[in-house]
N, C-alpha and C positions, 0 to 999 in steps of 0.2 A: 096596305103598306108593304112594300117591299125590302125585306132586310140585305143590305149588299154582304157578298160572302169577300174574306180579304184574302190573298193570297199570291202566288209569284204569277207575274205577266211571262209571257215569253221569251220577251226584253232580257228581263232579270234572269230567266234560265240559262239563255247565250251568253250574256256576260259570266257569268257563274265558270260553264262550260271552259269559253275561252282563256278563262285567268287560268282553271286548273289545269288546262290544255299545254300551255305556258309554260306555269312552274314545273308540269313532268317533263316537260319538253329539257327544262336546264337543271333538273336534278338527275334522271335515272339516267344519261352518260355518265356522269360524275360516281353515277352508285355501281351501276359494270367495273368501271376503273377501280374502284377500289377493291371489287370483288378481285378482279385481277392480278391487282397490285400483293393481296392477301397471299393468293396461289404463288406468286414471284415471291414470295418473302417464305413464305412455309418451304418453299422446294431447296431455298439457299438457306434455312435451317437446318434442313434435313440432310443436306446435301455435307454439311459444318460437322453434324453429331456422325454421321458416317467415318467423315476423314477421323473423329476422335476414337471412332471404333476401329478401325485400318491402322491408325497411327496404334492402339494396345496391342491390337495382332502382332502388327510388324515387331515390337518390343518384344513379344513371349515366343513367338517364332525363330529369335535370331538374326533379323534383319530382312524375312520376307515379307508379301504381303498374299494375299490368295491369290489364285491364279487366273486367267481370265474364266478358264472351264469352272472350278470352285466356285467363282465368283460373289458377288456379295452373300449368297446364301451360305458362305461358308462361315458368314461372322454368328450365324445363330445356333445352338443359343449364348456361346460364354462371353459373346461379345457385344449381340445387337438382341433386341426380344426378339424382334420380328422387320424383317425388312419391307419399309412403308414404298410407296406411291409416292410421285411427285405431285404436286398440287394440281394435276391437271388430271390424275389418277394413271397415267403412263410409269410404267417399270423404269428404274434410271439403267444406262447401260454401264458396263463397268470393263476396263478392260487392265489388265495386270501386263505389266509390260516387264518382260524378262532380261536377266543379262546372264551368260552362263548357265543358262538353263534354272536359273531360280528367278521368280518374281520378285523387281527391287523396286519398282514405281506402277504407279497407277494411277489411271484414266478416268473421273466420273464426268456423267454425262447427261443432264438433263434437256430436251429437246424445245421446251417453250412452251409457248401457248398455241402455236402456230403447226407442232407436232412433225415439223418437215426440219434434218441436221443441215446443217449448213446457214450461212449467213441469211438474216433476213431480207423481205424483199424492199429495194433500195423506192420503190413508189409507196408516198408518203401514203396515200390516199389506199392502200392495199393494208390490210391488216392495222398493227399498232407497235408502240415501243416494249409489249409484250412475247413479240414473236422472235428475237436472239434465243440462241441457245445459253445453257448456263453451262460452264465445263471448270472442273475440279481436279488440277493435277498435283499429286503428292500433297494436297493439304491448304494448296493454292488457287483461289480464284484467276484462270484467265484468261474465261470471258463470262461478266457477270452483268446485269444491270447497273448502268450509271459506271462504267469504266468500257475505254474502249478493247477490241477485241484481238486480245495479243495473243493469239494461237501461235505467234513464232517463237512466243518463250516455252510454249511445251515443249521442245525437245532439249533444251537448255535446263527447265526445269526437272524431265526425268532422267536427264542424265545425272544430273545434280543428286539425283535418288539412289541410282547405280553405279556412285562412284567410290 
């Protein structure tokens, strides 16, 4: 007598195969984005705790803030522990913008996801809504995620700082 052995057909492996094929198929875009989305929300944190360490500077200084040569490494230690990484692990750029030869406003500057300054690329199908830069002047967002990209109020804005 022959005992049958039970077990999966091949059948059953394929379908198996092709459902989990499926679900990663509509889950791990979904899970990049958020990784993403993570680094976009950490860099405009980091980017928030800065201006509040720029904004003590500027208070114990007198009304400046460091200068662009200083630059952020000048807030450590009494200001900042240690000056982090954007979420993408890129240095933010920082630039102190002068009037009369004292630093009254300043420029922060994180690059994206995309790692190139400048506007993102206008083909949808190129990159993602991760690739704008994020820029921080005097304490203001502006050009952040989910706002549009009003770089013409920078000079509006650091004047407002050095006046």
């Amino acid at each position: 007598m022959k005992s049958r052995e039970d077990g999966f057909t091949l059948i059953d492996l394929l379908a198996s195969i092709t459902i989990i094929a499926i679900v990663s198929m509509l889950v791990v875009p979904q899970l990049i984005m958020a990784f993403e989305r993570a680094r976009q929300r950490r860099t405009m944190g980091d980017m928030r705790n800065l201006a509040t360490a720029l904004s003590t500077y500027h208070v114990d200084t007198g009304g400046e803030y460091p200068s662009t040569g200083a630059g952020l490494p000048g807030l450590v230690p009494d200001y900042y522990a240690g000056i982090p990484n954007d979420g993408w692990g890129r240095a933010y750029f920082y630039l102190g913008v002068a009037s009369s030869g004292s630093p009254c406003g300043y420029l922060l500057y994180g690059l994206g996801t995309d790692a190139a300054a400048g506007p993102a690329s206008p083909d949808p199908w190129i990159g993602d809504h991760f690739d704008p830069d994020i820029m921080l002047v005097n304490g203001q967002f502006v050009a952040a995620p989910g706002r549009p990209n009003e770089t013409a109020q920078t000079a509006t804005i650091l004047a407002a700082g050095c006046s």
